[in-house]
N, C-alpha and C positions, 0 to 999 in steps of 0.2 A: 350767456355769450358762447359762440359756437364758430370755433376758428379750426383751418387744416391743418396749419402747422402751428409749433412752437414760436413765438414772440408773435404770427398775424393778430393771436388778441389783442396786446396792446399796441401793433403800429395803427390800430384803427380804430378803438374804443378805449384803450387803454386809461385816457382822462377820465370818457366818460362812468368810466365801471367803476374808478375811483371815486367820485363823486354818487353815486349810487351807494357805494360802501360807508363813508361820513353821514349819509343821509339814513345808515339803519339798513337798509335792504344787503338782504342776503344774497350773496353774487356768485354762483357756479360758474365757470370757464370748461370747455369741454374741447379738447385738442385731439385732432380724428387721428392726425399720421405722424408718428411718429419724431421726421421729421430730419434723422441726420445721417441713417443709413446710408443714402446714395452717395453722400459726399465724405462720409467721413471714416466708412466703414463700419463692420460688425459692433466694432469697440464704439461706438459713438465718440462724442465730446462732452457727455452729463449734461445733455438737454432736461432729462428729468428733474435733476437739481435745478437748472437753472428755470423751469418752468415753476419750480414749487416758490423760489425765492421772487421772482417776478410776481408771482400772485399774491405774496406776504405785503410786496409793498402795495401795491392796490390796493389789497382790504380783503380779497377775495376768500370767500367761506371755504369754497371746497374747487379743486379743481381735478377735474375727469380723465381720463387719455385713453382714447380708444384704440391705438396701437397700430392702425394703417401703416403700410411703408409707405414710408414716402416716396411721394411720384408716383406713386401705383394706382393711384384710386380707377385708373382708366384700364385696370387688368381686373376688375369685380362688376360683376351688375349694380345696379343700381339700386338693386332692392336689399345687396348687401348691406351697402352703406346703409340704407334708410333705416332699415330693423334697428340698430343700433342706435339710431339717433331719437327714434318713435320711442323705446324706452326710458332713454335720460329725459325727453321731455314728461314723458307717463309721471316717471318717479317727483322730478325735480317739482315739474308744473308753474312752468314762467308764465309771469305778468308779462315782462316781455323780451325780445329777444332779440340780438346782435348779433350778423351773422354774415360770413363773407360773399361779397361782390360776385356774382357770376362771371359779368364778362373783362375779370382777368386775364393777363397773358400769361397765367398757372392754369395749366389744365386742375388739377386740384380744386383749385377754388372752385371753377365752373363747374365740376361735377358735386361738390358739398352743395353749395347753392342750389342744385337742380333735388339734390335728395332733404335739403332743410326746407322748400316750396312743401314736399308731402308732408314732411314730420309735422311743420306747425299746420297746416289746415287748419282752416276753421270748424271744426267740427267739437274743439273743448271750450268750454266758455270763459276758462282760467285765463289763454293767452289771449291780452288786449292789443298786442301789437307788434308787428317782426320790419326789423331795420335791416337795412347790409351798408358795408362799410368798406371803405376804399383801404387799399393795400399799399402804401409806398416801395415803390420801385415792383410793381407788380400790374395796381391798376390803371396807372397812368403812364405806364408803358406799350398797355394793349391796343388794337387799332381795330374797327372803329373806337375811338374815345367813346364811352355812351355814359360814364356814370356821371349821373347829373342831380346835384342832392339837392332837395325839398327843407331837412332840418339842419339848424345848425345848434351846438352846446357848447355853453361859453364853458370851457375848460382852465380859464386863466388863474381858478386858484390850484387843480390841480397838474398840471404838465408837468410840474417840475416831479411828480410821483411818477407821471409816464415816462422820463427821460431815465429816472433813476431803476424801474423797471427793466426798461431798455437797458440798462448795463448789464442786467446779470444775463444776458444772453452772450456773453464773449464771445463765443463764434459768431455771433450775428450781427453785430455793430461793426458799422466798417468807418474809413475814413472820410472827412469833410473832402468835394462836397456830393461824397454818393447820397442818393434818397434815405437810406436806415443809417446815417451818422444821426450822432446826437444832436451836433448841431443843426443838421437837414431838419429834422423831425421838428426840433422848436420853430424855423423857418416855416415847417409849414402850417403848423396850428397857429402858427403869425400871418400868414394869408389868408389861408381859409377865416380866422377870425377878423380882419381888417373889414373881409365883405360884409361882414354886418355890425361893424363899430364894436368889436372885442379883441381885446389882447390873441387870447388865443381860441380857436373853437376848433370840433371835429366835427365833421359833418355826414351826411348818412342822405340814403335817398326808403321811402315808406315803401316799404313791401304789401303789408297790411295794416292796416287800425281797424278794429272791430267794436261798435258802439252799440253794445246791449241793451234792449229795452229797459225800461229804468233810468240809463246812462245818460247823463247831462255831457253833449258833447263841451270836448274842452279845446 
C-alpha cells in the first residue's frame, strides 16, 4: 500500500489492509511525504510515532517513509519520485497494490498516482493487480468528481480497527461532521457499504488486473 501522506493509508484502505493482515498476508505501507512540515513546523507533531502505532493496529509488517516534504512533490521531477518507489516495489514485490487516487484535490496525490502508473507497470509478473483509493476530504472534494469505483470490500468486521488506527493520528482527526472525524469515516464505509447490501465497505476503482497464462480468471 502506497499513500502520500501519513493517515491517507488508512482513510482509504485502512479496513481493507486489516483484513489482508487476519488473512496471513504480509502488508508494507509506504508513506512518500513526510507529511507535517508545512503546517506544523520543523519540530513536527510525531507523525512518525503516530504512523508506526496506526500500522500496529492494522496488522501491518513493515511500514516505509520516504521523507518527501510535504506539499512539495510539485517542486521534483517526476522521475524523482518514481526511482524511489521502483525500488520499494523491486525489493518488496507486491501481489498487489493500493495506491492513491490521482485526481484529488492534493496535488500530492496526483503526482504519487502519476509516478505509481510507472513503478507497477506491467512488465514484473509478481504484481497481479494495482487499485487506488479515494481520500476523505481530499477526493471528493475535487472537481470534475471522476472517481468512480468498480470494487467494493465488505470491511464490516474490520472498521472498527480502521477508526482505532485513525486515533493515533491526533493531529488529524478532527471534529464531527468534518470527512476525517471518527464518526464521518464510519458514516462512510456505511454508505459505500449499504450500495452493495454491507454494513460497511471501502471501495477502489482497478487500475490494472493482470491475468497470466496459466491464470484461471477469478
Amino acid at each position: 500500500m502506497i499513500a502520500a501522506h501519513p493517515d491517507d493509508e488508512l482513510l482509504g484502505c485502512g479496513g481493507t489492509v486489516a483484513l489482508h493482515a487476519e488473512n496471513g498476508d504480509e502488508v508494507t505501507a509506504v508513506i512518500v511525504c513526510e507529511g507535517e512540515s508545512l503546517r506544523y513546523g520543523e519540530d513536527g507533531v510525531g507523525q512518525k510515532g503516530h504512523i508506526q502505532a496506526a500500522g500496529k493496529v492494522l496488522g501491518v509488517k513493515e511500514v516505509r517513509t520516504l521523507k518527501f516534504p510535504d506539499q512539495k512533490l510539485d517542486t521534483f521531477t517526476l522521475t524523482d519520485i518514481i526511482t524511489p518507489l521502483e525500488n520499494v516495489v523491486d525489493q518488496v514485490r507486491p501481489d498487489v497494490v493500493y495506491t492513491q487516487y490521482g485526481g484529488d484535490i492534493n496535488r500530492d496525490h496526483e503526482l504519487l498516482f502519476k509516478a505509481m502508473l510507472v513503478a507497477t507497470r506491467p512488465m514484473e509478473e509478481y504484481i497481479e493487480a494495482v487499485y487506488a483509493f479515494d481520500t476523505a476530504s481530499s477526493t471528493e472534494w475535487a472537481y470534475p468528481r471522476t472517481f468512480v469505483p468498480d470494487t467494493w470490500v465488505d470491511i464490516s468486521s474490520t472498521v472498527q480497527k480502521k477508526l482505532d488506527a485513525m486515533a493515533c493520528y491526533e493531529s488529524e482527526v478532527r471534529d464531527y461532521p468534518h470527512p476525517r472525524s471518527l464518526q464521518a469515516l464510519s458514516n462512510r464505509s456505511a454508505a459505500w457499504g449499504n450500495q452493495c447490501c454491507m454494513e460497511h465497505a471501502e471501495v477502489f476503482m482497478t487500475v490494472r488486473r493482470t491475468l497470466r497464462r496459466g491464470k484461471t480468471p477469478v
